[in-house]
N, C-alpha and C positions, 0 to 999 in steps of 0.2 A: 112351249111353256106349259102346256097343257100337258104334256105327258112328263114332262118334270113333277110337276104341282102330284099326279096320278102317282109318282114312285114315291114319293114323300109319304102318301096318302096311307100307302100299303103298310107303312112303317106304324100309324097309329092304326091304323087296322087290324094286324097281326100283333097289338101288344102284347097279347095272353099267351101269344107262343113265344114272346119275344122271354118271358118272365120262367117260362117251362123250361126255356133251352138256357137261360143264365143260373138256373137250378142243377141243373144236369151239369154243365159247362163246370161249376163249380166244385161241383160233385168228384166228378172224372179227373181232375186236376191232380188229387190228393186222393185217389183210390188206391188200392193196397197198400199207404202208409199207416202204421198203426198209430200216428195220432191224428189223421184225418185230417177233418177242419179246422181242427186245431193251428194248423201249419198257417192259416189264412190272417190269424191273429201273432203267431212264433213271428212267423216270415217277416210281418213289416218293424215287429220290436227289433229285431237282430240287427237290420240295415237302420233303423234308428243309434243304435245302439255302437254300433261301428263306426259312421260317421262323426258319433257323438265324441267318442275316444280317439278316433283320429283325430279331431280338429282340437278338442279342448283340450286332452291330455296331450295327443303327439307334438302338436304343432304349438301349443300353449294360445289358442285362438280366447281370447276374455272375450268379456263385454264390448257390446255395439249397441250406442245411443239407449245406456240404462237399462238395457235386455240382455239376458244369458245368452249364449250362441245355442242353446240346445234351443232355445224359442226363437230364434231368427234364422235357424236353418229347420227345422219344423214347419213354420207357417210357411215357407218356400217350398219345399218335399215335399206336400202330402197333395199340392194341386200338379207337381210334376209329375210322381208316379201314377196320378189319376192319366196324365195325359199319357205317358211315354207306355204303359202297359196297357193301355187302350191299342196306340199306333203298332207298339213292337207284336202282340199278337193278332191284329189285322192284319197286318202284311201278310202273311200265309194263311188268312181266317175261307179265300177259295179254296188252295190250290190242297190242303189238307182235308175239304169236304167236297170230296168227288163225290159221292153216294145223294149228299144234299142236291147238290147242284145241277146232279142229269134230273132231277127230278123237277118237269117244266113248270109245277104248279108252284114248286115252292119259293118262297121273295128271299134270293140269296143275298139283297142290300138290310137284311134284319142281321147277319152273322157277325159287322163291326158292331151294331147297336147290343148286339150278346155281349160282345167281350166290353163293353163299354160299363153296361150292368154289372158287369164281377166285376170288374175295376173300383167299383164305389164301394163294393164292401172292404176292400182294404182302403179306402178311401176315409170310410166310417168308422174303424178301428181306428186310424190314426187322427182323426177326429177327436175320438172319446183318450187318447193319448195326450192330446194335446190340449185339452180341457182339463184333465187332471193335471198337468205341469204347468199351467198358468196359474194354479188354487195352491200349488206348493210354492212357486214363486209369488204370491199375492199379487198377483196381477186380474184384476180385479174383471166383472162380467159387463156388458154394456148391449142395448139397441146394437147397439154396430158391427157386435159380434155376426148377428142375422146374414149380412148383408155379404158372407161366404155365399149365399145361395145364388146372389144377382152373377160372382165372378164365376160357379159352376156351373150354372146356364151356360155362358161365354166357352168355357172351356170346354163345354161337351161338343155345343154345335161348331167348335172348331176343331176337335178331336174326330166327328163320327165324317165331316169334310176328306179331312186328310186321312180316316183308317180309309173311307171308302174309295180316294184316290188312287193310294199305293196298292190297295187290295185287289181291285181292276189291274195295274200296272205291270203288277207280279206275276200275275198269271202269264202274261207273254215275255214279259223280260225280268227274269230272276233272280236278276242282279240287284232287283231294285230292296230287296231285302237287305243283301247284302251294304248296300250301300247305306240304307236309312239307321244301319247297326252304327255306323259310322257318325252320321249326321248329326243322331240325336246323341253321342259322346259329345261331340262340338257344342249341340244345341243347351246340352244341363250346363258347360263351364261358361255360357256364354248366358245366360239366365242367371240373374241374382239369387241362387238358392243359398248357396254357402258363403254368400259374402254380399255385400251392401253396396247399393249403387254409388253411396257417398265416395264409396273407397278410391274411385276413379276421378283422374280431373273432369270437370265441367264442359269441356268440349266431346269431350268422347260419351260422354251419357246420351246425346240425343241418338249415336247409331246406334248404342243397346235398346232405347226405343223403340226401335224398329222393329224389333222381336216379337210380335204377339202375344206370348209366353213373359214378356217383362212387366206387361199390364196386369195378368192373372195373379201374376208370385205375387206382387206388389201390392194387389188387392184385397189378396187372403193376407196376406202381413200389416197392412194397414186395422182391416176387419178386426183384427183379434190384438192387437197393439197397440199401433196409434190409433184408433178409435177417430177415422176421420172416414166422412163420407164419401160413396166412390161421385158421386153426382159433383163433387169439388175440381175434379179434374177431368171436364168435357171433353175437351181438347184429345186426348190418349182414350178418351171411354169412346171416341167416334170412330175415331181410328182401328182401335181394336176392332169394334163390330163390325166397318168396311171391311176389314181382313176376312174377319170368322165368318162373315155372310157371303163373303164371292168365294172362299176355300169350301165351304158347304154345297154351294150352286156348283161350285166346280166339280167336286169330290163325285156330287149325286150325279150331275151330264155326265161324268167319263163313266162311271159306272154303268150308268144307264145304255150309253152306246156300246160298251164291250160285251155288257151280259149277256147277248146272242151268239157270240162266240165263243165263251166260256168251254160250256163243253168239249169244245173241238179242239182246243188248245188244250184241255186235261188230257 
C-alpha cells in the first residue's frame, strides 16, 4: 500500500513536468502542418460536423425529449473523446518512448497523465462548441451547468486507471492494442452518445448501466440539459466510483509491478 500511495505520489510531484511534456506532446502532434494548432480546434469541428450530417440529414435523426440531436449527441461526444483519446493513445504512450523509459529516474506513469492533458484541450474547444449551440438554440445557462466538473473528475481517474493498465500490458502483449482498437468500437455503440437510453425497452437499460461510461454521458447531458443534480441519483453515482476507483488501484498496481521490466521487453 505504501508503495502504491508513493507512485501516486510522484504523479503530483512531477506536475510541472507533467504540463512541459503536454506542451510539447501537443506541439509535436501537428508539426510541419501549416496550420498547426489550428488542427486541434479544425479536428474536433469536422467530426462534429459529420456526425452532425450523418445522423440529422442522412438518417433524418429529429428531436429527442425537446432537444436538437446535434445537443444530445454533443453533450455525449465531447466526455467520450475525452476518454477514448486519452485510452487510444496510452496504449502505445511505452512502447513509442524507449529514450524515456531507459531513463531510470524518470516516472514513466506521468506519460498516460500527458496524453490525458492534451486530451482536455480538445475537450475545452468542444466545450466552448457546445456553449455557443445551446445560446443559438435558447437553451438557457444554469448552477448545474458547473457540475460537468464533478462527472470529469470521474472520467479522468477512470481514464488514467485504464490508460495505465493497457499501457503496462502492451508493452509485453501487443496485441492488446490491437484489440482495445476493437473494444472501444463496441464500447462508443454501446454508450448513449448518439442515441437515448429511452430508445431501448426498460429491461435492457439496467445492463447498459453497467457501463461506467453510461454514468459520465449521462451526466454531462443531464448538466447542460436537464438541469438536474448528479447527487439525485446515488445509487449509479456509487456505482460508478467503485468502478473508477478499483480500475485506478488496478491500472496504478499493474503498472507499478511491470515497470521494472519495461526496458527489457523494449
Amino acid at each position: 500500500m505504501h508503495a502504491l500511495a508513493k507512485f501516486f505520489g510522484r504523479i503530483y510531484t512531477n506536475r510541472s513536468l507533467i504540463w512541459v511534456m503536454a506542451r510539447r506532446e501537443l506541439r509535436s502532434r501537428y508539426a510541419g502542418s501549416p496550420l498547426g494548432l489550428a488542427w486541434s480546434v479544425l479536428h474536433p469541428l469536422m467530426m462534429i460536423g459529420v456526425y452532425w450530417f450523418v445522423f440529422s440529414v442522412g438518417f433524418k435523426v429529429g428531436r429527442g425529449k425537446d432537444l436538437p440531436f446535434i445537443i444530445i449527441y454533443l453533450t455525449g461526444f465531447i466526455p467520450w473523446t475525452c476518454f477514448a483519446e486519452t485510452i487510444t493513445v496510452s496504449v502505445n504512450a511505452i512502447i513509442v518512448s524507449p529514450h524515456l523509459v531507459k531513463k531510470t529516474a524518470f516516472p514513466t506513469e506521468i506519460l498516460v497523465v500527458v496524453h490525458l492533458v492534451v486530451a482536455m484541450v480538445t475537450h475545452a474547444i468542444m466545450l466552448v462548441v457546445l456553449a455557443i449551440l445551446l445560446i443559438v438554440y435558447g437553451i438557457g445557462f444554469s448552477f448545474y451547468n458547473l457540475q460537468f466538473l464533478y462527472f470529469l473528475v470521474g472520467l479522468s481517474i477512470f481514464s488514467m486507471g485504464l490508460g495505465w493498465l493497457v499501457s503496462a500490458l502492451n508493452v509485453f502483449y501487443r496485441d492488446v492494442a490491437q484489440v482495445l482498437t476493437v473494444l472501444l468500437t463496441m464500447w462508443f455503440w454501446l454508450t448513449p452518445i448518439i442515441w437515448q437510453p429511452d430508445m431501448l425497452p426498460e429491461k435492457y437499460r439496467i445492463f447498459l448501466k453497467l457501463n461506467p461510461l453510461y454514468y459520465v454521458v449521462e451526466g454531462y447531458r443531464s448538466s447542460f440539459t436537464a438541469q438536474t443534480g448528479f447527487w439525485e441519483n446515488p445509487s449509479m453515482g456509487a456505482y460508478f466510483w467503485v468502478v473508477a476507483l478499483l480500475v485506478f488501484g488496478l491500472g496504478g498496481w499493474v503498472f507499478r509491478r511491470l515497470k521494472p521490466d519495461f526496458v527489457e521487453a523494449l
